[in-house]
N, C-alpha and C positions, 0 to 999 in steps of 0.2 A: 597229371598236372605237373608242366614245368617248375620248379623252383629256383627264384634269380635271387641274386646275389642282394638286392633290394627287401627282396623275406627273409632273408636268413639276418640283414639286419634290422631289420622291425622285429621279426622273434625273437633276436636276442636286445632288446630295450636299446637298439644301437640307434640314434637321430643320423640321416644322410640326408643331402638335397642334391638335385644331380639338375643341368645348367644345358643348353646349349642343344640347338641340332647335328650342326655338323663339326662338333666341340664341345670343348667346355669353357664356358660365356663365365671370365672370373669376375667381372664386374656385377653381374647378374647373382653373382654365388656369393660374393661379398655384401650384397644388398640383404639375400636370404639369411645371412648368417647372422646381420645385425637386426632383420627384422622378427624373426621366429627364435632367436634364441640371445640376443641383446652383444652379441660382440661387437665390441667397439674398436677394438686393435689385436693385431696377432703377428707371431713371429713366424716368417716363412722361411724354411730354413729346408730347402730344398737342396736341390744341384743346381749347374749353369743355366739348366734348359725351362724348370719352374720357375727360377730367379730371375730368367729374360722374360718370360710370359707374362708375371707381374709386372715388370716394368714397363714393358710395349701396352699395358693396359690402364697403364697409370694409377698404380696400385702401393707404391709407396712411396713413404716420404722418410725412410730414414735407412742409412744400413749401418749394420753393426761387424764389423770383420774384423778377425782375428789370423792372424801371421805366425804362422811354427817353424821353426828353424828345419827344411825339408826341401825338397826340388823333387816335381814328377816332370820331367817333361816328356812323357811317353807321347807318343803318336797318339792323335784321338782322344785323348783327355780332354774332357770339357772345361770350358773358365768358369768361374763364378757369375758370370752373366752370360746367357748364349742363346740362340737362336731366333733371335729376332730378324724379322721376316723383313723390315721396311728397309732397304740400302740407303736410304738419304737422309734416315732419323741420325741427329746430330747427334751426338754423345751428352750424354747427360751429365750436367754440371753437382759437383756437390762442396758443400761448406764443412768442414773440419771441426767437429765440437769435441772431443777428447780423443785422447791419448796417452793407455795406460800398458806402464811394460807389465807383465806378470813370468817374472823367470825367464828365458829364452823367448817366449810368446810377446807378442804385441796388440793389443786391441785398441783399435779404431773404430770411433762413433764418427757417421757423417750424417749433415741434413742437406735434404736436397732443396736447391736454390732453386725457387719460385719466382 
């Protein structure tokens, strides 16, 4: 008997919900997560190419980013937003709620305009 990766987390008391045919449906998974175990909000805190996913699904309404005094501009480095597949989705507008220095660091809270 095969064993997947789905037993080995049910054996070890680990909850997973898994979405989607030929994907992963985060709309779908965000529904499961508030339905079967009550969340109501989370912090995705991904790379560019999770952080585009949510957003091409319309998955959040706030970002929180923080600024380090640093430059990668390596070839191939992904942005904090990336792979969104639609060429004609406009850019997404967002409103400026705070702005705090901490040391060389800066964090920025935006909400996105509706």
């Amino acid at each position: 008997m095969k064993v997947t990766t789905h037993d080995r987390l049910t054996e070890q008391g680990i909850s997973w919900i898994a979405t989607g045919r030929n994907g992963v449906n985060l709309v779908r998974a965000m529904e499961l997560l508030a339905e079967e175990f009550g969340v109501e909000r989370l912090a995705v805190t991904g790379g560019g190419h999770i952080n585009g996913a949510f957003l091409e699904a319309g998955l959040i309404d706030e970002v929180s980013y923080m600024v380090a005094p640093g430059i990668d501009g390596r070839a191939g480095m992904v942005a904090v937003f990336d792979g969104i597949t639609d060429k004609n989705r406009p850019a997404t507008q967002l409103r400026l709620e705070s702005v705090k220095q901490m040391g060389e660091t800066v964090w920025m809270k935006y909400k996105f305009n509706n």
